[in-house]
C-alpha positions in Angstrom: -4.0 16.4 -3.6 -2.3 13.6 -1.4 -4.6 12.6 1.6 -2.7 10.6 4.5 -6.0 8.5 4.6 -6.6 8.2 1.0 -3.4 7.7 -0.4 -1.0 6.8 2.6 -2.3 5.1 5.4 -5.0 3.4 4.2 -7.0 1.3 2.3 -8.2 -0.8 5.0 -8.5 -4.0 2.4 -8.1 -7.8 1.9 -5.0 -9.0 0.0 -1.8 -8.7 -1.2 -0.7 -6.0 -3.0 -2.5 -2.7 -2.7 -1.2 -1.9 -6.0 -3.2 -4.7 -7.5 -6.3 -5.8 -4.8 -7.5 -2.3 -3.3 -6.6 0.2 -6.3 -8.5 -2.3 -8.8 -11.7 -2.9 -6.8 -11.8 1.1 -6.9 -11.2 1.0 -10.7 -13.9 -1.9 -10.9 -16.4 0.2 -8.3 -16.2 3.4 -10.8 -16.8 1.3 -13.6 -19.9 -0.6 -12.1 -21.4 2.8 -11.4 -20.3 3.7 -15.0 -22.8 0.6 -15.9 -25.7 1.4 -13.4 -24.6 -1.2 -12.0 -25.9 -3.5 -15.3 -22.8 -5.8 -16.4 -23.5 -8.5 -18.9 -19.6 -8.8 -20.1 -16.3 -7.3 -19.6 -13.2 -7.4 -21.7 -10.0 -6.4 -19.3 -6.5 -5.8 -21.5 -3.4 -5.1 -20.2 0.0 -4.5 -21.8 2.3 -6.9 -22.6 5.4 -5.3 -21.8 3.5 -3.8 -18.5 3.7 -5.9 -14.7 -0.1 -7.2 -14.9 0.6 -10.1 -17.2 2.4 -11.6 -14.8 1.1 -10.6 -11.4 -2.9 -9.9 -12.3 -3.6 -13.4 -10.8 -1.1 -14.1 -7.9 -1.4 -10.5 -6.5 -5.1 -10.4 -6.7 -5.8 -7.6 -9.7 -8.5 -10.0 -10.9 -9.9 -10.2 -7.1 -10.0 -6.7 -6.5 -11.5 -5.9 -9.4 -14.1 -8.7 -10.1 -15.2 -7.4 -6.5 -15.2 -3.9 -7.7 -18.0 -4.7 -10.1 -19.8 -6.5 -8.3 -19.5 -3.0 -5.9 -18.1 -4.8 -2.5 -15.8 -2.9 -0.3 -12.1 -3.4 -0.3 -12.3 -5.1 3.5 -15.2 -7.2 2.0 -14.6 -11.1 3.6 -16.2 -12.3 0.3 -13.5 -11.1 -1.8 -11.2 -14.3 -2.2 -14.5 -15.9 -4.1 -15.2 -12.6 -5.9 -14.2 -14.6 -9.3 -16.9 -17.2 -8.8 -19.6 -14.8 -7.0 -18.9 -12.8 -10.6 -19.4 -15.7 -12.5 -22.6 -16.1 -10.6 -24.0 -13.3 -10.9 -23.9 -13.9 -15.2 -21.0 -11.7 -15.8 -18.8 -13.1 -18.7 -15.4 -12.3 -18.4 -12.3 -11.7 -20.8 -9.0 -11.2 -20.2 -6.4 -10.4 -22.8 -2.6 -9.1 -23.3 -2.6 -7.1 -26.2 0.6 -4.4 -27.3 -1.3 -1.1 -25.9 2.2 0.1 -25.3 0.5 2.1 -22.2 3.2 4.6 -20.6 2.3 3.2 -17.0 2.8 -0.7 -16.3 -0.7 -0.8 -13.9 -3.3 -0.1 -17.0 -6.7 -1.4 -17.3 -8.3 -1.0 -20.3 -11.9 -2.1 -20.0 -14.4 -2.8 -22.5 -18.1 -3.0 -20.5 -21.2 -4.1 -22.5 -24.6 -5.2 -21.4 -27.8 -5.4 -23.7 -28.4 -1.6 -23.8 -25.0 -0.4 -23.6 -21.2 -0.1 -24.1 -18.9 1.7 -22.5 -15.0 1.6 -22.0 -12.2 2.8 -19.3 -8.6 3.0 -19.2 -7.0 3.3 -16.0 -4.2 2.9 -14.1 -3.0 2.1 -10.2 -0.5 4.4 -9.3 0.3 2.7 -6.1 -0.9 2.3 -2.3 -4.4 1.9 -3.8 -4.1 5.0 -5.6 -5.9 5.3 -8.9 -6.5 7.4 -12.1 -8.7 7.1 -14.7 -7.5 8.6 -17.9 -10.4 8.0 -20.2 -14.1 6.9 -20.4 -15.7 6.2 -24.0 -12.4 8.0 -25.7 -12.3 11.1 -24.2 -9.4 12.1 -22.0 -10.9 12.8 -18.1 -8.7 12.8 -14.6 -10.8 10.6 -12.1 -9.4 9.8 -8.3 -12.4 8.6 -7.4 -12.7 11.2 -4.1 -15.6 12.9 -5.9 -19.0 12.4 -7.2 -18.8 13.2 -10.5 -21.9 12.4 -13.4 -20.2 11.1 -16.8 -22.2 10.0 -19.6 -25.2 10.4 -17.9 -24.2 8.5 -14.6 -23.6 9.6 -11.5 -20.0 7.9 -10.3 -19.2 7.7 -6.5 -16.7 7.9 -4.4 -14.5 5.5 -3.6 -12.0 7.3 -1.2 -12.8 7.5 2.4 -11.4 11.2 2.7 -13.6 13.6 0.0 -12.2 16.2 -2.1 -12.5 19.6 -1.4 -12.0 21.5 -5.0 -11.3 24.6 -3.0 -8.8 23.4 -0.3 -5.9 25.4 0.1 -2.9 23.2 2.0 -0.6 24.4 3.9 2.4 22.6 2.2 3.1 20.2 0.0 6.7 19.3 0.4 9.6 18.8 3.2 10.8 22.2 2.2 7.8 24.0 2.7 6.9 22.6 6.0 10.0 23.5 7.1 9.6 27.1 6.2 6.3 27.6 7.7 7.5 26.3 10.6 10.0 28.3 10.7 12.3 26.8 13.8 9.2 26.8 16.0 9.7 22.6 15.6 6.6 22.0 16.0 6.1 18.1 16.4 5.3 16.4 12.9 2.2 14.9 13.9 0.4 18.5 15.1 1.7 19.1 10.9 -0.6 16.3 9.6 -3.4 17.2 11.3 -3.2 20.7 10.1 -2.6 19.5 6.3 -5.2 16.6 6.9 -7.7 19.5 8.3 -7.5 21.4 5.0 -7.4 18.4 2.7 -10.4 16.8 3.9 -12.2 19.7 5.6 -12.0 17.6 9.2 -11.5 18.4 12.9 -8.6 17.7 14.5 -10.6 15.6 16.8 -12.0 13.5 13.2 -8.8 12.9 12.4 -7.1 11.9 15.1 -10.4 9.7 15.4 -9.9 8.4 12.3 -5.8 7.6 12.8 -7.3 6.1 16.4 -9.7 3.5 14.4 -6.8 2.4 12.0 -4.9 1.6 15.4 -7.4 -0.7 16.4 -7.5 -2.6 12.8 -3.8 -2.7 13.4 -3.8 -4.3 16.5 -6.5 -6.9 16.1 -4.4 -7.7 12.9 -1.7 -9.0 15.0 -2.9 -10.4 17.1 -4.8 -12.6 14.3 -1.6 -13.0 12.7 0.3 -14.1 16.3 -2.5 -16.7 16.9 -2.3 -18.1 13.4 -3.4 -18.1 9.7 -4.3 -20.7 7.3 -4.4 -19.9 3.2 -3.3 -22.3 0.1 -2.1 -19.6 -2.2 1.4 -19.1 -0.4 4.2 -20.0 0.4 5.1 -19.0 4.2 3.5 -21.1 6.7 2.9 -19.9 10.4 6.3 -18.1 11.2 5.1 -15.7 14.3 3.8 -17.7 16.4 7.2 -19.5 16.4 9.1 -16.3 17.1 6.5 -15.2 19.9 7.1 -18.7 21.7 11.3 -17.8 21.4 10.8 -13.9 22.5 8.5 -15.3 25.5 11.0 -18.2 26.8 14.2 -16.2 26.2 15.1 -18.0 23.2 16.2 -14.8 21.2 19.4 -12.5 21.1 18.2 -9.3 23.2 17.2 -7.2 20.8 14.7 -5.3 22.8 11.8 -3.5 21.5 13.3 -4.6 17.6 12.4 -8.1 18.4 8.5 -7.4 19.5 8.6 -5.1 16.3 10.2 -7.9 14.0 7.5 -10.3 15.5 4.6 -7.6 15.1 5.7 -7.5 11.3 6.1 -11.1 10.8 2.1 -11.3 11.9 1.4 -8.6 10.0 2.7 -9.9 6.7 1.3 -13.3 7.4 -2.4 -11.6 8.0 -1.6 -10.4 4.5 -0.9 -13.5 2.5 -3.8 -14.9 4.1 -6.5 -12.8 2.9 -6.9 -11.3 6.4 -7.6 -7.3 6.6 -4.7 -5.0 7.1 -3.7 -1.5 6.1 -1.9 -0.3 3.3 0.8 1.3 5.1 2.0 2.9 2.7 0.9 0.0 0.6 0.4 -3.8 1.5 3.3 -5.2 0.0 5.0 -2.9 3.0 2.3 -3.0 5.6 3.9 -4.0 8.1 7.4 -2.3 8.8 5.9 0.9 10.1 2.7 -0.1 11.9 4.8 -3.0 13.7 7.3 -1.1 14.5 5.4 2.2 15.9 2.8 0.0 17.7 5.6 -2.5 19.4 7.7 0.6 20.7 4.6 2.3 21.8 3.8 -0.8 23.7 7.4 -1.0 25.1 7.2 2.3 26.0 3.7 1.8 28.0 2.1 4.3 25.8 -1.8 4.6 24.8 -3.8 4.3 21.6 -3.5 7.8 20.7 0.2 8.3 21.2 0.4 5.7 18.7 -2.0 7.5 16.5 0.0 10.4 16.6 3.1 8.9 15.5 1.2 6.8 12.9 0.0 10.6 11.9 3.7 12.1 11.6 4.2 8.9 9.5 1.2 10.2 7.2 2.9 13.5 6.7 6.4 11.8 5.1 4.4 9.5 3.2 2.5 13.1 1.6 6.1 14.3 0.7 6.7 10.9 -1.3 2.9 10.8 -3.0 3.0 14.1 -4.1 6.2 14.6 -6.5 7.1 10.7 -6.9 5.2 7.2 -6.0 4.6 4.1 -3.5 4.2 1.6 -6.9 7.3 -0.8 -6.9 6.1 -1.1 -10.6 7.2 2.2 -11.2 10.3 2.5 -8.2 10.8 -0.9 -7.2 10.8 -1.6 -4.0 12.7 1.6 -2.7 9.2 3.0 -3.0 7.6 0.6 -0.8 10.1 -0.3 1.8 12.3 2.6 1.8 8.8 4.8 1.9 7.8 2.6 4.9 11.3 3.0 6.3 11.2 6.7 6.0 7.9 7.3 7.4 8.1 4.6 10.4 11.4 6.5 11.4 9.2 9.8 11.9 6.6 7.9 13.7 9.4 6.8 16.0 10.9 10.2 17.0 7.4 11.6 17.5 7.2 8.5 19.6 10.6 9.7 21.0 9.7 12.8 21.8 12.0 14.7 18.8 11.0 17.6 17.4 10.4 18.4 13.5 13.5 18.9 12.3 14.7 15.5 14.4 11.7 13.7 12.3 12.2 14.9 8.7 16.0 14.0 9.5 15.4 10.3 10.9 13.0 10.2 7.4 15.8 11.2 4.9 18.5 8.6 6.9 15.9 5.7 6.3 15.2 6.3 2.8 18.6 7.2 1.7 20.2 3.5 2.9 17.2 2.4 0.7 17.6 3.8 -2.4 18.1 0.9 -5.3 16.2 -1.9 -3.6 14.4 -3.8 -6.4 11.5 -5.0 -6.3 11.4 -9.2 -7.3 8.6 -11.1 -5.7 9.3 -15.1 -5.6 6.3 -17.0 -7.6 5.0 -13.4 -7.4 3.6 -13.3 -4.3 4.0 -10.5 -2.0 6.1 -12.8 0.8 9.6 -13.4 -0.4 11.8 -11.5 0.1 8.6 -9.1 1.2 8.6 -10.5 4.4 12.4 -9.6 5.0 11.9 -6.4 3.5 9.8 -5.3 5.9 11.5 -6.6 8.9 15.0 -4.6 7.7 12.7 -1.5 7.1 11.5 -1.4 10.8 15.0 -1.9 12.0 16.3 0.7 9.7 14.0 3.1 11.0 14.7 2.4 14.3 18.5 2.5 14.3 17.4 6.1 12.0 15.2 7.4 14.9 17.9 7.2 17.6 20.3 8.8 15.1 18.2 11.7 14.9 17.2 11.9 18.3 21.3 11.8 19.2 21.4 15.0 16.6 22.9 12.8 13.2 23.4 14.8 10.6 21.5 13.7 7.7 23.0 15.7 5.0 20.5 15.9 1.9 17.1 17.2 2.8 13.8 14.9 2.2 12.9 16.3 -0.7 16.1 15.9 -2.2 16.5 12.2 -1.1 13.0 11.5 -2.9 13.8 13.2 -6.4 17.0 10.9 -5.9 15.0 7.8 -5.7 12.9 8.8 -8.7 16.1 9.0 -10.6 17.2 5.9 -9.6 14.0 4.2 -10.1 13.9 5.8 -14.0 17.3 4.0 -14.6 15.8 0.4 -12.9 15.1 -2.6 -15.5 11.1 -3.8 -16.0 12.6 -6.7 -14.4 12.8 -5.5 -10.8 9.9 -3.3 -10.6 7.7 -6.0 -9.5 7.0 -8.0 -12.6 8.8 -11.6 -11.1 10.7 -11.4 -13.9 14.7 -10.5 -12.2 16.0 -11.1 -9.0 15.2 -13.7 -6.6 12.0 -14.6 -9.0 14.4 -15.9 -11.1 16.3 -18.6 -9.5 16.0 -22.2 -9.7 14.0 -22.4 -6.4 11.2 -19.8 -7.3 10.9 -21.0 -10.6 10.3 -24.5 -9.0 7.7 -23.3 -6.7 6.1 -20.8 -8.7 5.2 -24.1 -10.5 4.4 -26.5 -7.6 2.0 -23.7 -6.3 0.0 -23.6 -10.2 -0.5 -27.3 -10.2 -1.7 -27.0 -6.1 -3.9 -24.2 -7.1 -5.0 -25.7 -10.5 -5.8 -29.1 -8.4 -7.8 -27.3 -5.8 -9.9 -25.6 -8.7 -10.4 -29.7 -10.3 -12.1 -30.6 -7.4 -14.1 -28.1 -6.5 
């Protein structure tokens, strides 16, 4: 069962892909507790023909999950040095591509040994720091980590911040069935999350809209961070937002109103990201920053509070539950219509909440945004998670903008949510390996990001020399 805190706003984390940094520190965390804790050596496979040969190291799989067994939390400021702090602590590590041929391209297979001891886990990152684990010592299980569950004769905890309730009983699970219960009342899409949030995670109203409320704060202190300026070797972008602030402040920019504060909120946002900085997988980090940006710049614009913003952030949460459930936020699996076009989708809700639309208005402004995304691959230059990321994001906050005011004006959007999500399923089923994220198509291709993929290994490479 989807959980807008579990699986779509949220982690809180360091890094730059959620995909690869926050869902394998929760794989590495369930297989520490698998261990006691106890890890002399791990053997970590992945498939050839899946994306982690390529991306495990520039995306931070081996981060988030040499942090996850060592048991730190996704947010953890120690994680950049998790590697040598694992290294430290006597764990021998070995990494290997083998020919698994594993159905999902984000598989761990994990061999874990110490002198008492061996166990092994397969699992896989199904996106936005979403996880599964298939199988411990052979035998098939279904792990999210949102339980405490005893396997083998240890006790594995959770690892999600929302816990599952075995008996829940939620109120819907798609567009289609929200919009039934609702049955024209149009009851605004935020008061909707809460009551699907209250049954998932057997919460308050008041702890959730707490909880939305705390993310807001992360949000805005990550901005602000990313405004004043960030520092890391292992990228490419330099210091882009303060550069745009100084133009928006001295009237050096075309008028593009609240868009431009939102494009600059992004530009922070993403830059936070590549630094190492904490941010929120919104729906995952390799989109964090379209719809948080956007719904905190017009909230601002608009001289509203904390909680307004929550809201909307909220009604956001309740689109991204609709893409979760049936399909996927991996752009390993849906290329990058799954990331930006999901961020596009649900920052156009947030937006009309904002707006003051009703239901239908939202779900409408939703379907607009994802449909003029449907196709987008996903090809990350030197495979990291800034170009065209970084672009990406910016045309998914203006997308969901220009979507918002459609709605609000009464656009017609034509196909229904649910409809416009199977459609990108389709489309994603029909995309090459190549532009699902492995920086093996696209822009990852060309002279330029071959040539700086390579300048940034022998930077990288030297930095490790003189250490």
């Amino acid at each position: 069962m989807v959980s807008i805190f579990n699986d779509v706003i949220g982690p809180v984390m360091r890094g730059a892909s959620s995909s690869h940094c926050a869902a394998a520190l929760r794989i590495g965390r369930l297989a520490r507790d698998l261990m006691g804790g106890d890890i002399a050596s791990v053997l970590i496979e992945f498939d050839k023909n899946g994306s982690l040969p390529n991306t495990h190291e520039s995306q931070g799989s081996d981060m988030g999950l040499f942090g996850g067994l060592l048991g730190w939390d996704a947010a953890d400021e120690r994680l950049p040095n998790s590697s040598t702090a694992l290294a430290a602590a006597g764990v021998q590590v070995t990494i290997k591509y083998i020919d698994s041929h594993d159905p999902h391209p984000n598989t761990y297979r994990l061999t874990l040994t110490n002198a008492r001891e061996h166990h092994t886990m397969i699992a896989i990152s199904t996106g936005g720091g979403m996880i599964e684990v298939l199988e411990i010592d052979g035998a098939p299980v279904s792990l999210d980590g949102g339980s405490r569950v005893e396997i083998a004769g240890r006790v594995l905890n959770p690892v999600l911040p929302v816990l599952s309730q075995p008996n829940a009983r939620l109120p819907f699970r798609s567009c289609a069935e929200l919009m039934a219960l609702d049955a024209g009342r149009e009851i605004p899409l935020w008061q909707w999350a809460v009551e699907y949030e209250k049954a998932r995670g057997a919460l308050t109203e008041d702890a959730v809209l707490a909880m939305m409320v705390d993310i807001v704060r992360i949000l805005r202190k990550s901005i602000a961070q990313g405004i004043a300026g960030t520092n890391h070797a292992d990228r490419i972008l330099g210091h882009q937002s303060g550069k745009f602030a100084e133009k928006m402040k001295h009237g050096g920019l075309l008028n593009g109103g609240a868009l431009n504060r939102a494009v600059l909120y992004t530009t922070a946002l993403m830059e936070v990201k590549s630094s190492m900085g904490v941010i929120v997988a919104a729906p995952t980090a390799g989109a964090c920053a379209a719809l948080p940006a956007s719904c905190i710049a017009m909230a601002e614009e608009m001289h509203l509070g904390e909680e307004d913003m929550a809201r909307a952030m909220l009604a956001a949460g309740a689109i991204g539950v609709f893409i979760a459930g049936p399909w996927t936020f991996a752009a390993e699996v849906g290329g990058c219509q799954a990331e930006g076009g999901s961020a596009a989708a649900m920052a156009a809700a947030a937006l009309v909440t904002l707006g003051g639309g009703n239901l239908t208005q939202a779900t409408s402004a939703a379907s607009m945004a994802l449909q003029s995304m449907l196709g987008l691959i996903c090809d990350p230059v030197a495979a990291r998670v800034e170009i065209p990321c970084l672009g990406k994001n910016v045309i998914a906050a203006s997308n969901a903008l220009s979507c918002a005011n459609m709605a609000l004006a009464g656009y017609d959007a034509v196909i229904p949510f649910d409809e416009v999500v199977d459609a990108a399923r389709r489309v994603a089923e029909n995309m090459p390996r190549e532009h699902r994220c492995t920086a093996l198509g696209g822009l990852a291709t060309t002279p330029t990001a071959v040539r700086l993929s390579a300048e940034l290994g022998a930077r990288l490479r030297g930095m490790a020399s003189s250490r």
